[in-house]
C-alpha positions in Angstrom: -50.9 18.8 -94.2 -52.8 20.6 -96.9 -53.6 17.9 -100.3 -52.8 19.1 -103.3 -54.0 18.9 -107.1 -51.7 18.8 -110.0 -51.5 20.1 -113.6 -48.8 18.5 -116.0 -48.2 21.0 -118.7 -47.1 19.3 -122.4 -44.3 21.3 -124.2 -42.3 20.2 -127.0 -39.3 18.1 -126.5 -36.5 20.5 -124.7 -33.8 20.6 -126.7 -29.9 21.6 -125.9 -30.3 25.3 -126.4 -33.7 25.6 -126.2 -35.2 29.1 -124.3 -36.6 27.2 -121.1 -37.5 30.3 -119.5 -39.4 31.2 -122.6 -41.3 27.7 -122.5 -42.0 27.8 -118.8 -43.7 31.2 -119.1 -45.7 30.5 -122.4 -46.6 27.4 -121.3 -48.3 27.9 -117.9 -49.5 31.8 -118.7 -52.9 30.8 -118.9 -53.2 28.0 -116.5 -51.5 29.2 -114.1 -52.6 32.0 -110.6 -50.8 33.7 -108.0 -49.5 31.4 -105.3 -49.4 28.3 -106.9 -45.8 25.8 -106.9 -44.3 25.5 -110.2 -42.6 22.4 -110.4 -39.7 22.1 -113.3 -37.6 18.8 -114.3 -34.1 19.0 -113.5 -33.1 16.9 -116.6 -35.1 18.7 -119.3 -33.6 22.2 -117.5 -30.3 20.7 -118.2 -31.1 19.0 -121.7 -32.2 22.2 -122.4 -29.1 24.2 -120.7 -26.7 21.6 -122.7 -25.3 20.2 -119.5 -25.1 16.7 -121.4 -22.6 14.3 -122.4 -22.4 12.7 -125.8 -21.1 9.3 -124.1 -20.2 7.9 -127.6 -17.1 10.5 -127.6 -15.8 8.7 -124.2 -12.9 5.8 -123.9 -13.6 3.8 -120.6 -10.8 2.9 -118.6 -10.2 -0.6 -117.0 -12.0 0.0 -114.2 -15.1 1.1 -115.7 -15.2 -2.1 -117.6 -14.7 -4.0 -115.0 -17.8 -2.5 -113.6 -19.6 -3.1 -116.2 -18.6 -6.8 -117.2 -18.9 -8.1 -113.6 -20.2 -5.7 -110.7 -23.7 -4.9 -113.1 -23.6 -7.9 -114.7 -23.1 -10.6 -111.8 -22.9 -8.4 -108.5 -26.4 -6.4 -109.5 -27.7 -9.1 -111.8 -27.7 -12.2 -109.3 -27.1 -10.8 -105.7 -28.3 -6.7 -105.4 -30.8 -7.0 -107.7 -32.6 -9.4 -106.0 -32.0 -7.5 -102.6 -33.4 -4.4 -103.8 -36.5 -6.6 -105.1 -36.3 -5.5 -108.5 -39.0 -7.2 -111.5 -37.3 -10.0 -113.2 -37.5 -8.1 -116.6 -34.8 -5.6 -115.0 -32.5 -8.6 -113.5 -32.4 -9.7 -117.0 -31.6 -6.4 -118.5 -29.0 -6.3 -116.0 -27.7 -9.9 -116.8 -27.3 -8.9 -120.4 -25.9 -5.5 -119.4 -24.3 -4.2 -122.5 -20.4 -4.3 -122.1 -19.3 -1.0 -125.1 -21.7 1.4 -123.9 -22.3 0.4 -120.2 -17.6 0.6 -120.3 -18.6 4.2 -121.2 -21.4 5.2 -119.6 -19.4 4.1 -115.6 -16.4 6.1 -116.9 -19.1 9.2 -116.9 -20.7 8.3 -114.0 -16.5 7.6 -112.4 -15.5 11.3 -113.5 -18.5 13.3 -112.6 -20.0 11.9 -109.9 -17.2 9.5 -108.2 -16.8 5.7 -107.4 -19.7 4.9 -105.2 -21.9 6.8 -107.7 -20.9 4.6 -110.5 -21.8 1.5 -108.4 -25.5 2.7 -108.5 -27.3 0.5 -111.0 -28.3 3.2 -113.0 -29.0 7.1 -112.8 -25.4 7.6 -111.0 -25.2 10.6 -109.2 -28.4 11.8 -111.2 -26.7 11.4 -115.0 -29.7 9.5 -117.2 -30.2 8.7 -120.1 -33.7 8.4 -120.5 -35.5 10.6 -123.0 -32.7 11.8 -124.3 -31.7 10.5 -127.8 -28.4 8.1 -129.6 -25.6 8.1 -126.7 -25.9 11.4 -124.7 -26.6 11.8 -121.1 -28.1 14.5 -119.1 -25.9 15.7 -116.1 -27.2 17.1 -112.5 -27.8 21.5 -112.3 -24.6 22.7 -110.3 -26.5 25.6 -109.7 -30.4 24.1 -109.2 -31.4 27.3 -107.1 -30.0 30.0 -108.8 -31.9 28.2 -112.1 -35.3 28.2 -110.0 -34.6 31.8 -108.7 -34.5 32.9 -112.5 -37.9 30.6 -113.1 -39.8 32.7 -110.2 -38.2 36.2 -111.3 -39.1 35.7 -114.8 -42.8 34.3 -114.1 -43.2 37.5 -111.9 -42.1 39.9 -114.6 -44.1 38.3 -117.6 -47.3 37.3 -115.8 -47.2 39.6 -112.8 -48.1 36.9 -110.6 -46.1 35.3 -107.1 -45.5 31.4 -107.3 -43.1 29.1 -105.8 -40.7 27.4 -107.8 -39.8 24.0 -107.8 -36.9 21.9 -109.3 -37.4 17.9 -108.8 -35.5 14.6 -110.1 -37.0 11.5 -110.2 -34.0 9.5 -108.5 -35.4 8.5 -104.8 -36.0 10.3 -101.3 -36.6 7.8 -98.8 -37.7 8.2 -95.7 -37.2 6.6 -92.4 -39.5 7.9 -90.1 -38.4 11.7 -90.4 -35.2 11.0 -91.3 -34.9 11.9 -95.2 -32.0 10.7 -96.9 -31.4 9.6 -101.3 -28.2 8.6 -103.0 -28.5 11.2 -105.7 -26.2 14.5 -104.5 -27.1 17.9 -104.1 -31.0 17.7 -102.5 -32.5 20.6 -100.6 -31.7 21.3 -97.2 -33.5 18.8 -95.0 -32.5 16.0 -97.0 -29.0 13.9 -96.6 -27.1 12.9 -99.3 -24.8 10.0 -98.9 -23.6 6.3 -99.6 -23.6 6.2 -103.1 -25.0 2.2 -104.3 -25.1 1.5 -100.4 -27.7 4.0 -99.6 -29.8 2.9 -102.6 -29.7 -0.9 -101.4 -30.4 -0.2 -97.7 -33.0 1.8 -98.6 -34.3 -0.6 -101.3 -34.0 -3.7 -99.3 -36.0 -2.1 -96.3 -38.6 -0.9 -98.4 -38.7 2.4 -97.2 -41.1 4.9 -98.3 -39.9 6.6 -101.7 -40.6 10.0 -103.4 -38.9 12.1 -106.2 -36.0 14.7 -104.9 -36.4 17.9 -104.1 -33.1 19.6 -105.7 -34.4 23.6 -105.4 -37.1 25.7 -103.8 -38.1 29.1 -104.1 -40.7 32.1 -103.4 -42.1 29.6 -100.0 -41.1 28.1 -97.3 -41.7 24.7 -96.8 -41.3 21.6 -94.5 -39.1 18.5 -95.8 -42.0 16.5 -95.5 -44.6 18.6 -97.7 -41.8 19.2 -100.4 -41.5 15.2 -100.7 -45.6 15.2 -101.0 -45.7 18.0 -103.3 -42.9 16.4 -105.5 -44.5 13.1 -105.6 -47.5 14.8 -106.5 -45.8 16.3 -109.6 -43.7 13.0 -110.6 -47.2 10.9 -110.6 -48.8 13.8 -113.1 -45.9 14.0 -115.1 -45.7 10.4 -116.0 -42.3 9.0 -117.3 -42.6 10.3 -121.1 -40.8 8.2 -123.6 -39.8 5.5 -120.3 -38.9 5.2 -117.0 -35.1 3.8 -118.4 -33.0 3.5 -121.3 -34.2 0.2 -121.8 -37.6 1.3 -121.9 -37.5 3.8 -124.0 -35.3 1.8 -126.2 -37.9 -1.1 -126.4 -40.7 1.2 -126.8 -39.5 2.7 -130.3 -37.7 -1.0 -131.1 -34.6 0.2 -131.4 -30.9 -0.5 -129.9 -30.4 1.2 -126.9 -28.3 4.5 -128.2 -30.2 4.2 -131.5 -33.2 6.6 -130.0 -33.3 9.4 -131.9 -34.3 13.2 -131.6 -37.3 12.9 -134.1 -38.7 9.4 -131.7 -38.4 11.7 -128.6 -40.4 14.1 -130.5 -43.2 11.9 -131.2 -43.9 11.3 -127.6 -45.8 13.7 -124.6 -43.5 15.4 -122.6 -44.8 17.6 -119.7 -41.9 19.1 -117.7 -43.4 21.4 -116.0 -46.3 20.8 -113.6 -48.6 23.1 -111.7 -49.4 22.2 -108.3 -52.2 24.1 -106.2 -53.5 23.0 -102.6 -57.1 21.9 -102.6 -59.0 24.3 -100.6 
């Protein structure tokens, strides 16, 4: 398998409504050659398409805070966490988890994405709240390929150049052998999507290999295996921006956790678009 070198290209922070097309292109036109893989994060695509939810607007039912005042608290905070061989900081986090917007955030996670999704500890079915500001949540692209496909056309048109496009999350492949599977739904062909929580914790507890998802490709074919290299690749250059959680973030600007704001997001590098060549 070819190795790969990769460019993370800073834009400004994507905001709902913002032109991504018209970033993508402006951005990468001079770095950028015929043939190279164009890699694009699903959650500043949607941020940008407005496929988010302002979580503050939502009333949790019982279940949901149930979930959140005993299954995160007690069932992730003393038994799963420590399966999945989280850092202690996290187990904590998750011991404290906060009961108002946690209620609300599982009743997303319960309507969009479905029970087993809103089991997952956090980044249910792909929602996430990281770098995104106050109480709003980014939701997974319906429609991943049909976005890519409009990334390739419109590189072609402007720049007059062939590349493959890419559209990655940072929720988990893993891998067993050549078996490729990740809790998250809707990866590309190749990759199996099932089991909710209980694919995560398997997975977690075995310590299989993990990559970011694959979610769309286009303009080159591809094996499963090179797709997971070539989105890792992008994920490492990338970096995690403002954090890789809602905690994180919220600790890095010293703030409450849905007290992040638009002009803090702003202040930080975000690079969601990557270039990634083969070394020759």
């Amino acid at each position: 398998m070819p190795k790969y070198k990769a460019l993370a290209v800073q834009t400004s922070f994507w905001r709902p409504k913002t032109d991504y097309l018209k970033e993508i292109v402006e951005s990468i036109r001079t770095k950028t050659v015929d043939g190279d893989i164009i890699i694009v994060s699903e959650k500043a695509v949607s941020t940008a398409s407005n496929n988010i939810v302002d979580e503050s607007a939502i009333t949790p039912n019982l279940c949901a805070k149930l979930i959140a005042r005993f299954w995160m608290r007690i069932t992730w905070g003393y038994f799963l966490g420590r399966l999945c061989h989280f850092p202690r900081g996290l187990i904590r986090r998750l011991r404290e988890y906060p009961l108002e917007s946690g209620s609300r955030h599982k009743q997303v996670a319960m309507s969009r994405a479905g029970l087993l999704q809103s089991l997952m500890f956090g980044s249910e079915g792909g929602i996430d709240g990281s770098n995104l500001p106050y109480s709003y949540v980014s939701l997974t692209l319906q429609n991943a390929n049909i976005v890519a496909e409009k990334i390739r056309q419109q590189i072609r048109s402007e720049l007059h150049i062939g590349v493959c496009v890419m559209i990655v999350d940072t929720d988990k492949t893993y891998s067993f052998g050549n078996f490729h599977f990740t809790p998250r739904p809707k990866p590309v062909k190749g990759i199996h999507s099932f089991g909710g929580f209980l694919a995560y914790v398997v997975a977690r507890m075995l310590k299989l290999k993990k990559r970011a998802t694959p979610l769309a490709l286009v303009g080159c074919r591809m094996s499963v295996e090179e797709a997971l290299v070539i989105a890792e690749t992008a994920n490492r250059a990338r970096g995690f921006g403002s954090g890789r959680t809602v905690w994180q973030m919220a600790e890095k600007f010293n703030v409450g956790l849905t007290e992040v704001s638009r002009e803090m997001l702003e202040t930080v590098k975000h690079k969601p678009i990557v270039i990634v060549r083969s070394k020759r």
